[in-house]
VOPAGU-2260 file (C-alpha; in pm, 1 decimal, decimal comma):
REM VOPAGU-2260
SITE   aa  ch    i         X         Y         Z
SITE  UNK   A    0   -2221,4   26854,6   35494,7
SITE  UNK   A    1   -2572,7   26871,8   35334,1
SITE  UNK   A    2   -2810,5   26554,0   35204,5
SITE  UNK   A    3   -3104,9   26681,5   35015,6
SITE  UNK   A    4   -3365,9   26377,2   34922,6
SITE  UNK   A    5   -3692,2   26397,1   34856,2
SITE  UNK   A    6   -3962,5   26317,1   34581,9
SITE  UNK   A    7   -3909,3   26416,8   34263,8
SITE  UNK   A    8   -3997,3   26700,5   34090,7
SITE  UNK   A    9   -3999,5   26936,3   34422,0
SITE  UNK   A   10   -3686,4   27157,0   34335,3
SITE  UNK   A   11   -3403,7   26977,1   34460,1
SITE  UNK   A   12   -3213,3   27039,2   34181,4
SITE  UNK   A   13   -3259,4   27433,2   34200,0
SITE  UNK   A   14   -3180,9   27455,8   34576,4
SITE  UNK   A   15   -2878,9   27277,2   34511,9
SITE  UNK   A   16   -2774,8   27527,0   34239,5
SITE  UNK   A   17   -2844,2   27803,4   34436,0
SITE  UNK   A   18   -2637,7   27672,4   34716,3
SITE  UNK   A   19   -2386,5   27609,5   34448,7
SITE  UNK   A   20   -2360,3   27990,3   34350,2
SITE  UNK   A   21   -2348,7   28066,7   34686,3
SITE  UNK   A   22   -2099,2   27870,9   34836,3
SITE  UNK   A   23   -1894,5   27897,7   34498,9
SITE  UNK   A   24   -1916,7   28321,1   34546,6
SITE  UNK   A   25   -1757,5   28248,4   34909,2
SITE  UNK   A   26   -1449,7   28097,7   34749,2
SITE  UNK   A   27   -1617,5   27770,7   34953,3
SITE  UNK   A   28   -1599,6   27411,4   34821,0
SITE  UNK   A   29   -1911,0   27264,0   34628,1
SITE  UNK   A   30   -1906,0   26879,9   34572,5
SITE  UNK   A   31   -2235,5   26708,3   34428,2
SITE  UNK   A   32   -2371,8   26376,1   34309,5
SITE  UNK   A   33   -2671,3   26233,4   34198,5
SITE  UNK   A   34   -2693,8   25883,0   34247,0
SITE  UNK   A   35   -3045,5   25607,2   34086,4
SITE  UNK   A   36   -3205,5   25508,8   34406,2
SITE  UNK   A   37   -3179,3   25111,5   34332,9
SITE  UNK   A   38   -2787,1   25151,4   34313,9
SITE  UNK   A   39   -2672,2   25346,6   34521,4
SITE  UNK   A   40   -2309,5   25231,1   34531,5
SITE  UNK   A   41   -2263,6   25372,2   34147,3
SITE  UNK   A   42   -2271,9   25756,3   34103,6
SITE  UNK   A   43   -2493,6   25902,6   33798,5
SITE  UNK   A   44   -2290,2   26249,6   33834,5
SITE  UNK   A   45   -2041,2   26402,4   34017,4
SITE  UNK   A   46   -1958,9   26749,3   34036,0
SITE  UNK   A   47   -1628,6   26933,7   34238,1
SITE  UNK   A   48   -1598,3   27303,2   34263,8
């Protein structure tokens, strides 16, 4: 299990989708979420692969 976090605009995003394409080419499961940081408790995304 991974947490990224950090400020935005420093490439979170794209090292998660290139851990996606990786873990994905493995036949490995890939489960993401993006969540606003003042409510945490409700997801903005979710993604299963």
């Amino acid at each position: 299990m991974m947490l990224i976090c950090g400020y935005s605009g420093i490439g979170k995003s794209v090292l998660v989708n290139e851990l996606h394409k990786s873990i994905v080419h493995q036949r490995g499961y890939f489960i993401e979420g993006k969540f606003d940081q003042l409510k945490r408790d409700i997801p903005e995304h979710l993604h299963f692969s």
